[in-house]
C-alpha positions as CSV (number, residue, x, y, z in Angstrom):
1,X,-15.3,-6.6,-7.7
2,X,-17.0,-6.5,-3.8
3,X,-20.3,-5.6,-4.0
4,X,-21.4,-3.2,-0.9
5,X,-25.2,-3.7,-0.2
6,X,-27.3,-2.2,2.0
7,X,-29.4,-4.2,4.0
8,X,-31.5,-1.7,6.4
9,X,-31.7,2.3,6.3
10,X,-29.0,1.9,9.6
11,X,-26.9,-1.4,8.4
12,X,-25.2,-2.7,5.9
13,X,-22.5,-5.1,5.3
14,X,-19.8,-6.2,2.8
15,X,-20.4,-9.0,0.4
16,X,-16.8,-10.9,0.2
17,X,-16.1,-12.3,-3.5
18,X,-17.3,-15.7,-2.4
19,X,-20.5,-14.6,-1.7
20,X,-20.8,-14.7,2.1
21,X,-21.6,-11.8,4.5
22,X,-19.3,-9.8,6.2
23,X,-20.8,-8.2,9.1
24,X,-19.3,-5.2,10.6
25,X,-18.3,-6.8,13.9
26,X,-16.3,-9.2,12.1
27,X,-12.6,-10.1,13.9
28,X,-9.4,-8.2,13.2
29,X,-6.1,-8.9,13.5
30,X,-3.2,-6.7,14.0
31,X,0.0,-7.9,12.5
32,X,2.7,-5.5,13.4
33,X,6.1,-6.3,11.8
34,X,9.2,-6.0,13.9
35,X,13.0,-5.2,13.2
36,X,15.0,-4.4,15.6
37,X,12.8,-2.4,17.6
38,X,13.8,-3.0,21.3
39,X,13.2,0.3,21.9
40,X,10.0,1.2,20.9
41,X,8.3,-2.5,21.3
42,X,7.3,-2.2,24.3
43,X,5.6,0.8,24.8
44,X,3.7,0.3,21.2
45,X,2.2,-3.3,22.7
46,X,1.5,-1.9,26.1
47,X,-0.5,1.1,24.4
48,X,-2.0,-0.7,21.7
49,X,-3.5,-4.0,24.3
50,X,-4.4,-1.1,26.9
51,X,-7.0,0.8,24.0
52,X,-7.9,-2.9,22.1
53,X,-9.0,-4.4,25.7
54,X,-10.5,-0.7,26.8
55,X,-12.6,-0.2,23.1
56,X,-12.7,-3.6,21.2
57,X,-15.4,-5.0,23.5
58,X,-17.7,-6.3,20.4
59,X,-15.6,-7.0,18.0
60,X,-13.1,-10.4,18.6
61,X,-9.5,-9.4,17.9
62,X,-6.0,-10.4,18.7
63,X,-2.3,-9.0,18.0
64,X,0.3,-10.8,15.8
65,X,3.8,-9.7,15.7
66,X,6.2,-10.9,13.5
67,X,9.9,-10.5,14.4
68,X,11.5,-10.2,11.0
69,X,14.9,-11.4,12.2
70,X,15.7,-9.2,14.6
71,X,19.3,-8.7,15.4
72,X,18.9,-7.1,19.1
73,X,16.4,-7.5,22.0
74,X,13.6,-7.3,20.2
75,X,11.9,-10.7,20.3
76,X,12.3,-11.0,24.3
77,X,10.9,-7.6,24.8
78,X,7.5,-9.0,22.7
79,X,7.9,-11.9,24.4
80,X,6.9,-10.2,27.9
81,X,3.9,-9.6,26.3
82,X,3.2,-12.6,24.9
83,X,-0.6,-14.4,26.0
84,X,-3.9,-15.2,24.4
85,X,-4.8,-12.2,23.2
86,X,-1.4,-11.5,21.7
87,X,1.2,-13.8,19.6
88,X,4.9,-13.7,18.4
89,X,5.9,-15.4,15.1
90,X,9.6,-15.4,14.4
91,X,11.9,-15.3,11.1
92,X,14.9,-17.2,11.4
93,X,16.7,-14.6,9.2
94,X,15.5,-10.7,7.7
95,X,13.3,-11.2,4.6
96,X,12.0,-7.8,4.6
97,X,8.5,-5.6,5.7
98,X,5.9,-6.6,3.0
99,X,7.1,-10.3,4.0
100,X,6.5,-9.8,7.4
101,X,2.8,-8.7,6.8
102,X,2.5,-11.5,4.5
103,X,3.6,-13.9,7.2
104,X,1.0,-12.3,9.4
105,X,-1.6,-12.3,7.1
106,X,-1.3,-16.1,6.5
107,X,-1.2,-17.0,10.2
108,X,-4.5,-14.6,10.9
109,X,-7.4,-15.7,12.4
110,X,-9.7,-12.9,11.7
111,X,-11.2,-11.7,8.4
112,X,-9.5,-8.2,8.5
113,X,-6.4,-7.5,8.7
114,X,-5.2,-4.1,10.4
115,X,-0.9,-3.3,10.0
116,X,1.2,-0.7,12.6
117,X,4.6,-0.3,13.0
118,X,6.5,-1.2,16.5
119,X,8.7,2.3,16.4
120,X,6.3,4.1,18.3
121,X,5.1,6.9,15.1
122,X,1.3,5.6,14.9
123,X,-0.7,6.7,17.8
124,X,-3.1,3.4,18.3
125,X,-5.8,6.0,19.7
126,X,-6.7,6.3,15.6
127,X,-7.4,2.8,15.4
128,X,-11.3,2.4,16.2
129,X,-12.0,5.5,14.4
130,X,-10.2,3.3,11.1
131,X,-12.2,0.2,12.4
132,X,-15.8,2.5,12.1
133,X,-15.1,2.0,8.2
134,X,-15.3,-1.3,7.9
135,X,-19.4,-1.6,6.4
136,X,-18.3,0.7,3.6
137,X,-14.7,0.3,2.3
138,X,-12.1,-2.6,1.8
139,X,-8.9,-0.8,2.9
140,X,-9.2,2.3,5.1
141,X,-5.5,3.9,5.7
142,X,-4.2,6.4,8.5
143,X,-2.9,9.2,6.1
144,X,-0.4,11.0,8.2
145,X,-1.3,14.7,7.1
146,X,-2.6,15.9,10.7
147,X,-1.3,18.6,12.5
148,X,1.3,16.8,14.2
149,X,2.1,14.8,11.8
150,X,6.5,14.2,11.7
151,X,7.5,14.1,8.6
152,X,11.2,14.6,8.0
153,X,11.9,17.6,5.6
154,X,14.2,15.8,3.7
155,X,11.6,13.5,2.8
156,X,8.9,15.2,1.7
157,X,10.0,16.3,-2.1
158,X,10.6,12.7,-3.2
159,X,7.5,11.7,-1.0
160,X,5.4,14.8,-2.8
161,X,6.3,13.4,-6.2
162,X,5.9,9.8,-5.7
163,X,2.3,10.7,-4.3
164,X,1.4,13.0,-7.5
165,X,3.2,10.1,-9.8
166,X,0.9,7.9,-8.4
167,X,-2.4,10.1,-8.1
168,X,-1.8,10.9,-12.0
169,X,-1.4,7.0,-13.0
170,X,-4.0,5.6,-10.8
171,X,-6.9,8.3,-11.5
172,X,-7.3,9.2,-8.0
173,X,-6.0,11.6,-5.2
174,X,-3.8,9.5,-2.8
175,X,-3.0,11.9,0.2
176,X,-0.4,9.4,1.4
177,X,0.7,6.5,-0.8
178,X,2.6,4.4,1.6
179,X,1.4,5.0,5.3
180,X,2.3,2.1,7.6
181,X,-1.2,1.8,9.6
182,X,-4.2,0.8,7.6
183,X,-7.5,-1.7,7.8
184,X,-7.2,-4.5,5.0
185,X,-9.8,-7.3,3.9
186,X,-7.5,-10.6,4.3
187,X,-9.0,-11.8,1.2
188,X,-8.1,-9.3,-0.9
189,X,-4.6,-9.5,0.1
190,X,-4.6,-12.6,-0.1
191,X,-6.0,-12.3,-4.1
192,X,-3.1,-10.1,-4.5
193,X,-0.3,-11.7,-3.0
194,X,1.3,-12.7,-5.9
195,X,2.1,-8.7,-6.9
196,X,3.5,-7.8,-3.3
197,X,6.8,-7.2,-2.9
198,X,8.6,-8.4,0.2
199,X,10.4,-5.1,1.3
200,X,8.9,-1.8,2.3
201,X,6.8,-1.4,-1.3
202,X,4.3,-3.5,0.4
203,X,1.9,-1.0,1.2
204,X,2.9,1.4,-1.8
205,X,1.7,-1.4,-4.1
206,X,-1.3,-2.9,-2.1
207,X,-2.5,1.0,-2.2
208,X,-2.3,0.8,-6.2
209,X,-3.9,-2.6,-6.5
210,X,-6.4,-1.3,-4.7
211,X,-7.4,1.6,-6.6
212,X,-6.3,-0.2,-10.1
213,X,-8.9,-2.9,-9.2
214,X,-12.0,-0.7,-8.2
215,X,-12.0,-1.2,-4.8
216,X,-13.1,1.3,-2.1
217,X,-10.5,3.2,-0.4
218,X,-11.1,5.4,2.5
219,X,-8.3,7.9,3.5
220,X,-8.4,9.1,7.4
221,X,-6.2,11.8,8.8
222,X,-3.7,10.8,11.2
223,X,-1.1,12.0,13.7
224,X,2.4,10.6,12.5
225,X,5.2,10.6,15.2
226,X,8.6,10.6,16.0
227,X,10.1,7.1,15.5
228,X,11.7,5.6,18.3
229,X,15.2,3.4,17.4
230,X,17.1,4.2,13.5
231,X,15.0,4.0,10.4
232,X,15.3,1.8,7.8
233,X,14.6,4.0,5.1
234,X,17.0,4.2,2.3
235,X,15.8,7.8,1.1
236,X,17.9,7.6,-2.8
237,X,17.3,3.4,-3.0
238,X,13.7,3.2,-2.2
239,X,12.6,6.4,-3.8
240,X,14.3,4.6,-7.7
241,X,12.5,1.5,-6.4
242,X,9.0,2.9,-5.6
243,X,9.2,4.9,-8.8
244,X,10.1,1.5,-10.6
245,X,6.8,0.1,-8.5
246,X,4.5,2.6,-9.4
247,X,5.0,2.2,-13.0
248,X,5.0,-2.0,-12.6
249,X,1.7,-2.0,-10.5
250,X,0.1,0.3,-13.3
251,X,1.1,-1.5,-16.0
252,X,-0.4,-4.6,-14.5
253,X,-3.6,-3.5,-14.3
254,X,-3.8,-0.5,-16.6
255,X,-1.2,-0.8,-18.9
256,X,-2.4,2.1,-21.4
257,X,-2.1,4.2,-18.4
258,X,1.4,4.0,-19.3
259,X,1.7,3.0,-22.7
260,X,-0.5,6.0,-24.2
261,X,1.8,9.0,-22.6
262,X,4.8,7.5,-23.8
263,X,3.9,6.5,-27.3
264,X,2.3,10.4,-27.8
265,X,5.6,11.6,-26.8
266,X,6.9,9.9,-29.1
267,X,4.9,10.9,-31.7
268,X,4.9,14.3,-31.6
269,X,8.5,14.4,-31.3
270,X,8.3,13.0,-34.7
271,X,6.4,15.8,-35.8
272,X,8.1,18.3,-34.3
273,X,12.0,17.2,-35.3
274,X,10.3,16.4,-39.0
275,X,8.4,20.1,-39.4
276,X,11.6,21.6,-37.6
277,X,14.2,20.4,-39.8
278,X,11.9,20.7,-42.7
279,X,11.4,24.5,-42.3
280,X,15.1,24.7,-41.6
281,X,16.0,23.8,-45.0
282,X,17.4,19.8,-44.1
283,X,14.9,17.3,-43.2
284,X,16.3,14.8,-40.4
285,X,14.2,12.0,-42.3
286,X,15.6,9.1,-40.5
287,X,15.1,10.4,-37.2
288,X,11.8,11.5,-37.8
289,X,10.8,7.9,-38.9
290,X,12.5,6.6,-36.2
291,X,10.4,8.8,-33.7
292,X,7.2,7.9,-35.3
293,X,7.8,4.7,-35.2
294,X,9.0,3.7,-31.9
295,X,5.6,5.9,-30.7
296,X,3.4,3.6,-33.2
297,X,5.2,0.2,-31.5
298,X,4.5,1.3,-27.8
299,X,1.1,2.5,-28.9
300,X,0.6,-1.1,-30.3
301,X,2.2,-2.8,-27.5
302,X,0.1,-1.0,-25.3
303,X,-3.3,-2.2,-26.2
304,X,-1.9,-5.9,-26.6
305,X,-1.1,-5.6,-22.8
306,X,-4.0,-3.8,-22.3
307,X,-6.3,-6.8,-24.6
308,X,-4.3,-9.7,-22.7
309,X,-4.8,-8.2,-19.3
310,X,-8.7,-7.6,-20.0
311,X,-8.7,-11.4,-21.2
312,X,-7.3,-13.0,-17.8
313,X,-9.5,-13.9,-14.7
Protein backbone atom coordinates (compact mmCIF):
# COMPACT_ATOMS: atom_id res chain seq x y z
CA UNK A 1 0.00 0.00 0.00
CA UNK A 2 1.03 4.03 -0.82
CA UNK A 3 2.59 5.37 2.02
CA UNK A 4 1.49 9.21 2.57
CA UNK A 5 4.43 11.10 4.44
CA UNK A 6 4.66 14.28 5.60
CA UNK A 7 7.58 16.16 4.79
CA UNK A 8 7.07 19.81 6.48
CA UNK A 9 4.23 21.11 8.97
CA UNK A 10 2.71 22.87 5.41
CA UNK A 11 3.72 19.98 2.66
CA UNK A 12 3.62 16.81 2.06
CA UNK A 13 3.56 14.51 -0.83
CA UNK A 14 2.60 11.00 -1.98
CA UNK A 15 5.08 8.14 -2.11
CA UNK A 16 4.04 6.11 -5.47
CA UNK A 17 4.75 2.13 -4.93
CA UNK A 18 8.01 2.48 -6.73
CA UNK A 19 9.32 4.61 -4.33
CA UNK A 20 9.53 7.98 -6.03
CA UNK A 21 7.92 11.37 -4.98
CA UNK A 22 4.92 12.58 -6.10
CA UNK A 23 4.73 16.18 -5.60
CA UNK A 24 1.46 17.90 -5.55
CA UNK A 25 1.91 19.96 -8.68
CA UNK A 26 2.40 16.81 -10.54
CA UNK A 27 0.54 16.81 -14.38
CA UNK A 28 -3.03 15.62 -14.88
CA UNK A 29 -4.66 14.49 -17.63
CA UNK A 30 -8.26 14.57 -18.41
CA UNK A 31 -9.56 11.69 -20.53
CA UNK A 32 -13.10 12.25 -21.21
CA UNK A 33 -14.81 9.27 -23.15
CA UNK A 34 -17.19 10.10 -25.95
CA UNK A 35 -20.28 8.36 -27.58
CA UNK A 36 -22.24 10.00 -29.59
CA UNK A 37 -22.27 13.18 -27.92
CA UNK A 38 -22.58 15.86 -30.73
CA UNK A 39 -24.60 17.68 -28.68
CA UNK A 40 -23.07 18.31 -25.59
CA UNK A 41 -19.15 18.02 -26.90
CA UNK A 42 -18.80 21.16 -27.53
CA UNK A 43 -19.91 23.14 -24.91
CA UNK A 44 -18.18 20.55 -22.27
CA UNK A 45 -14.52 21.23 -24.12
CA UNK A 46 -15.16 24.91 -24.49
CA UNK A 47 -15.92 25.12 -20.59
CA UNK A 48 -13.63 22.70 -19.38
CA UNK A 49 -10.16 24.47 -21.62
CA UNK A 50 -11.77 28.03 -20.59
CA UNK A 51 -11.40 27.05 -16.40
CA UNK A 52 -8.02 24.53 -17.04
CA UNK A 53 -6.24 27.65 -18.98
CA UNK A 54 -7.96 30.35 -16.40
CA UNK A 55 -6.92 27.99 -12.93
CA UNK A 56 -4.30 25.30 -13.93
CA UNK A 57 -1.48 27.87 -14.14
CA UNK A 58 1.07 25.57 -12.00
CA UNK A 59 0.25 22.46 -12.53
CA UNK A 60 1.09 21.01 -16.47
CA UNK A 61 -2.07 19.35 -17.87
CA UNK A 62 -3.71 18.43 -21.12
CA UNK A 63 -7.22 17.03 -22.28
CA UNK A 64 -7.63 13.56 -24.01
CA UNK A 65 -10.77 12.46 -25.59
CA UNK A 66 -11.48 9.30 -26.76
CA UNK A 67 -14.26 8.90 -29.31
CA UNK A 68 -15.53 5.39 -28.53
CA UNK A 69 -16.93 4.82 -31.97
CA UNK A 70 -19.13 7.37 -32.43
CA UNK A 71 -21.91 6.92 -34.78
CA UNK A 72 -22.88 10.77 -35.35
CA UNK A 73 -20.94 14.10 -35.46
CA UNK A 74 -19.15 13.69 -32.62
CA UNK A 75 -15.52 13.30 -33.60
CA UNK A 76 -15.56 16.52 -35.96
CA UNK A 77 -17.20 18.53 -33.24
CA UNK A 78 -13.85 17.51 -30.99
CA UNK A 79 -12.04 17.95 -33.75
CA UNK A 80 -12.60 21.91 -33.73
CA UNK A 81 -11.06 21.77 -30.69
CA UNK A 82 -8.29 19.81 -31.32
CA UNK A 83 -4.47 21.63 -30.52
CA UNK A 84 -1.60 21.18 -28.04
CA UNK A 85 -3.23 21.36 -25.12
CA UNK A 86 -6.02 19.04 -26.20
CA UNK A 87 -6.05 15.55 -28.17
CA UNK A 88 -8.58 13.16 -29.90
CA UNK A 89 -7.98 9.40 -29.97
CA UNK A 90 -10.48 7.41 -31.99
CA UNK A 91 -11.98 3.77 -31.88
CA UNK A 92 -12.61 2.31 -35.00
CA UNK A 93 -15.79 0.58 -33.62
CA UNK A 94 -17.82 0.90 -29.82
CA UNK A 95 -15.89 -1.13 -27.22
CA UNK A 96 -17.60 0.39 -24.35
CA UNK A 97 -16.91 3.30 -21.30
CA UNK A 98 -14.35 1.67 -18.91
CA UNK A 99 -12.49 0.88 -22.34
CA UNK A 100 -12.42 4.28 -23.29
CA UNK A 101 -10.76 5.38 -19.99
CA UNK A 102 -8.45 2.60 -20.39
CA UNK A 103 -7.51 3.83 -23.78
CA UNK A 104 -6.85 7.19 -22.21
CA UNK A 105 -5.19 6.11 -19.41
CA UNK A 106 -2.52 4.25 -21.61
CA UNK A 107 -1.93 7.23 -23.99
CA UNK A 108 -1.54 9.80 -20.82
CA UNK A 109 1.18 11.79 -20.29
CA UNK A 110 0.68 12.93 -16.72
CA UNK A 111 0.89 10.97 -13.49
CA UNK A 112 -2.92 11.51 -12.59
CA UNK A 113 -5.45 10.82 -14.27
CA UNK A 114 -8.85 12.99 -13.88
CA UNK A 115 -12.31 11.21 -16.00
CA UNK A 116 -15.70 13.65 -17.05
CA UNK A 117 -18.31 12.86 -19.21
CA UNK A 118 -18.89 14.90 -22.61
CA UNK A 119 -22.97 15.14 -22.01
CA UNK A 120 -22.66 18.23 -20.22
CA UNK A 121 -23.93 16.81 -16.34
CA UNK A 122 -20.39 17.56 -14.48
CA UNK A 123 -19.92 21.18 -14.00
CA UNK A 124 -15.90 21.50 -14.55
CA UNK A 125 -16.01 24.57 -11.98
CA UNK A 126 -15.56 21.31 -9.27
CA UNK A 127 -12.48 20.30 -10.76
CA UNK A 128 -9.62 22.31 -8.94
CA UNK A 129 -11.44 22.00 -5.79
CA UNK A 130 -10.94 17.71 -6.61
CA UNK A 131 -7.32 18.62 -7.72
CA UNK A 132 -6.61 20.37 -3.91
CA UNK A 133 -6.69 16.62 -2.78
CA UNK A 134 -4.09 15.38 -4.48
CA UNK A 135 -1.13 15.44 -1.33
CA UNK A 136 -3.53 13.31 0.75
CA UNK A 137 -5.66 10.78 -1.18
CA UNK A 138 -5.25 8.41 -4.32
CA UNK A 139 -8.70 8.83 -5.87
CA UNK A 140 -10.83 11.85 -4.95
CA UNK A 141 -14.54 11.47 -6.66
CA UNK A 142 -17.27 14.25 -7.39
CA UNK A 143 -20.22 12.58 -5.36
CA UNK A 144 -23.27 14.03 -6.97
CA UNK A 145 -25.38 14.60 -3.69
CA UNK A 146 -25.43 18.62 -3.83
CA UNK A 147 -28.26 20.55 -3.98
CA UNK A 148 -28.68 20.58 -7.58
CA UNK A 149 -27.79 17.47 -8.08
CA UNK A 150 -30.27 15.62 -11.26
CA UNK A 151 -30.82 12.54 -10.42
CA UNK A 152 -33.66 10.81 -12.29
CA UNK A 153 -36.33 9.37 -9.76
CA UNK A 154 -36.55 6.34 -11.37
CA UNK A 155 -33.08 5.76 -10.62
CA UNK A 156 -32.47 6.34 -7.32
CA UNK A 157 -34.08 2.97 -5.55
CA UNK A 158 -31.76 0.58 -7.58
CA UNK A 159 -28.93 3.40 -7.17
CA UNK A 160 -29.78 3.59 -3.13
CA UNK A 161 -29.34 -0.23 -2.94
CA UNK A 162 -26.46 -0.79 -4.99
CA UNK A 163 -24.68 2.01 -2.84
CA UNK A 164 -25.75 0.27 0.66
CA UNK A 165 -24.82 -3.29 -1.05
CA UNK A 166 -21.58 -1.92 -1.57
CA UNK A 167 -21.04 0.30 1.70
CA UNK A 168 -21.98 -3.13 3.63
CA UNK A 169 -19.38 -5.41 1.57
CA UNK A 170 -16.58 -2.93 1.39
CA UNK A 171 -16.71 -1.66 5.17
CA UNK A 172 -17.14 1.86 4.25
CA UNK A 173 -19.73 4.57 3.51
CA UNK A 174 -19.70 5.21 -0.31
CA UNK A 175 -22.12 8.29 -0.87
CA UNK A 176 -21.95 7.58 -4.63
CA UNK A 177 -20.52 4.42 -5.95
CA UNK A 178 -20.26 5.08 -9.57
CA UNK A 179 -19.95 9.01 -10.26
CA UNK A 180 -18.48 9.73 -13.71
CA UNK A 181 -15.91 12.66 -12.51
CA UNK A 182 -13.09 11.71 -10.25
CA UNK A 183 -9.09 12.27 -9.71
CA UNK A 184 -7.17 8.83 -10.22
CA UNK A 185 -3.31 7.97 -9.65
CA UNK A 186 -2.43 6.40 -13.25
CA UNK A 187 -0.47 3.82 -11.52
CA UNK A 188 -2.93 2.40 -9.60
CA UNK A 189 -5.16 2.00 -12.41
CA UNK A 190 -2.83 0.80 -14.22
CA UNK A 191 -2.07 -2.00 -11.15
CA UNK A 192 -5.65 -2.79 -11.52
CA UNK A 193 -6.34 -3.00 -15.05
CA UNK A 194 -6.72 -6.44 -15.22
CA UNK A 195 -10.11 -6.34 -12.89
CA UNK A 196 -11.83 -3.39 -15.00
CA UNK A 197 -14.44 -4.00 -16.98
CA UNK A 198 -14.81 -2.40 -20.41
CA UNK A 199 -18.50 -1.04 -20.09
CA UNK A 200 -19.91 1.41 -17.70
CA UNK A 201 -18.77 -0.80 -14.34
CA UNK A 202 -15.58 0.89 -14.78
CA UNK A 203 -15.83 3.27 -12.09
CA UNK A 204 -18.22 1.06 -9.85
CA UNK A 205 -15.31 -1.43 -9.75
CA UNK A 206 -12.17 1.01 -9.62
CA UNK A 207 -14.33 2.57 -6.45
CA UNK A 208 -14.29 -1.09 -4.78
CA UNK A 209 -10.65 -1.86 -5.62
CA UNK A 210 -9.89 1.05 -4.11
CA UNK A 211 -11.38 0.71 -0.83
CA UNK A 212 -10.74 -3.29 -0.91
CA UNK A 213 -7.07 -2.49 -1.29
CA UNK A 214 -6.61 0.23 1.62
CA UNK A 215 -6.25 3.04 -0.38
CA UNK A 216 -7.40 6.61 0.53
CA UNK A 217 -10.60 7.79 -0.93
CA UNK A 218 -11.86 11.24 -0.64
CA UNK A 219 -15.58 11.88 -1.51
CA UNK A 220 -16.45 15.72 -2.51
CA UNK A 221 -19.99 17.01 -3.07
CA UNK A 222 -20.90 17.85 -6.39
CA UNK A 223 -23.53 19.44 -8.61
CA UNK A 224 -24.84 16.73 -11.09
CA UNK A 225 -26.79 18.04 -14.24
CA UNK A 226 -29.03 17.48 -16.85
CA UNK A 227 -27.42 15.41 -19.63
CA UNK A 228 -27.46 16.75 -22.81
CA UNK A 229 -28.16 14.04 -26.01
CA UNK A 230 -30.02 10.17 -24.87
CA UNK A 231 -28.38 8.19 -22.12
CA UNK A 232 -26.87 5.05 -22.33
CA UNK A 233 -28.04 3.61 -19.29
CA UNK A 234 -29.85 0.36 -19.35
CA UNK A 235 -31.60 0.90 -15.84
CA UNK A 236 -32.87 -3.31 -15.49
CA UNK A 237 -29.37 -4.58 -17.41
CA UNK A 238 -26.82 -2.65 -15.59
CA UNK A 239 -28.43 -2.69 -12.25
CA UNK A 240 -28.19 -7.20 -12.54
CA UNK A 241 -24.65 -6.42 -13.81
CA UNK A 242 -23.45 -4.00 -11.12
CA UNK A 243 -25.02 -6.23 -8.54
CA UNK A 244 -23.02 -9.27 -10.23
CA UNK A 245 -19.83 -6.62 -10.02
CA UNK A 246 -20.09 -5.79 -6.51
CA UNK A 247 -20.11 -9.21 -5.42
CA UNK A 248 -16.99 -10.21 -8.12
CA UNK A 249 -14.80 -7.20 -6.92
CA UNK A 250 -15.36 -8.35 -3.18
CA UNK A 251 -14.68 -11.65 -3.59
CA UNK A 252 -11.41 -10.77 -5.23
CA UNK A 253 -10.07 -9.00 -2.57
CA UNK A 254 -12.18 -10.04 0.51
CA UNK A 255 -13.62 -13.06 -0.29
CA UNK A 256 -14.96 -13.93 3.39
CA UNK A 257 -16.77 -10.75 3.07
CA UNK A 258 -18.95 -12.89 1.07
CA UNK A 259 -18.37 -16.23 1.90
CA UNK A 260 -19.14 -15.81 5.88
CA UNK A 261 -22.92 -14.35 5.36
CA UNK A 262 -23.86 -16.89 3.10
CA UNK A 263 -22.43 -19.98 4.82
CA UNK A 264 -24.18 -18.55 8.38
CA UNK A 265 -27.31 -18.56 6.52
CA UNK A 266 -26.91 -21.56 5.71
CA UNK A 267 -26.32 -22.78 8.94
CA UNK A 268 -28.82 -21.63 10.87
CA UNK A 269 -31.30 -22.59 8.45
CA UNK A 270 -30.10 -26.04 9.36
CA UNK A 271 -30.88 -25.33 12.80
CA UNK A 272 -33.90 -23.85 12.46
CA UNK A 273 -35.68 -26.52 9.78
CA UNK A 274 -33.89 -29.41 12.17
CA UNK A 275 -35.41 -27.91 15.78
CA UNK A 276 -38.67 -26.98 13.76
CA UNK A 277 -39.47 -30.19 12.43
CA UNK A 278 -38.15 -31.83 15.54
CA UNK A 279 -40.62 -30.09 17.84
CA UNK A 280 -43.25 -30.74 15.24
CA UNK A 281 -43.14 -34.38 15.79
CA UNK A 282 -41.19 -35.32 12.09
CA UNK A 283 -37.61 -34.42 11.80
CA UNK A 284 -36.72 -33.35 8.06
CA UNK A 285 -33.27 -35.08 8.65
CA UNK A 286 -32.02 -34.95 5.21
CA UNK A 287 -32.68 -31.53 4.66
CA UNK A 288 -31.31 -30.48 7.73
CA UNK A 289 -27.95 -32.16 6.82
CA UNK A 290 -28.17 -30.87 3.65
CA UNK A 291 -28.38 -27.19 5.02
CA UNK A 292 -25.59 -27.78 7.39
CA UNK A 293 -23.59 -28.86 5.08
CA UNK A 294 -23.70 -26.77 2.15
CA UNK A 295 -23.08 -23.76 4.98
CA UNK A 296 -19.89 -25.86 6.29
CA UNK A 297 -18.58 -26.13 2.27
CA UNK A 298 -19.00 -22.31 1.62
CA UNK A 299 -17.54 -21.65 4.96
CA UNK A 300 -14.50 -23.82 3.86
CA UNK A 301 -14.35 -22.48 0.48
CA UNK A 302 -14.33 -19.18 1.84
CA UNK A 303 -11.13 -19.13 3.77
CA UNK A 304 -9.36 -21.23 0.86
CA UNK A 305 -10.15 -18.08 -1.32
CA UNK A 306 -9.51 -16.01 1.37
CA UNK A 307 -5.74 -18.16 2.20
CA UNK A 308 -4.94 -18.10 -1.71
CA UNK A 309 -5.79 -14.48 -2.17
CA UNK A 310 -3.61 -13.52 1.09
CA UNK A 311 -0.76 -15.76 -0.61
CA UNK A 312 -0.49 -13.78 -4.12
CA UNK A 313 1.58 -10.61 -4.72
Amino acid sequence: MTDLVPTSPTESVAISQTGTFMHEHAGVTIVIPAYNEERGAGPVIEELLALLRRELRQVPWEVLIVDDGSKDKTAEVIEKYVCDELRLIRHPHNRGYGAAIKTGVANAAHPWILITDADGTYPAKHIPELLGYRRHFHMVVGARTGPKAAVALLRRPPKFVLRKLASYLSRQDIPDLNSGLRLMRKDILERFENILPDQFSYTTTITLAMFSAGLHVKFVQIDYLKREGKSKIRPIADTIGFTKLIFRTVLYFDPLRVFIPAAGIFIVLSFMVGLGSFFAGQLMDVTTVLLFTTGFHLLMMGMLADMLNRRLP
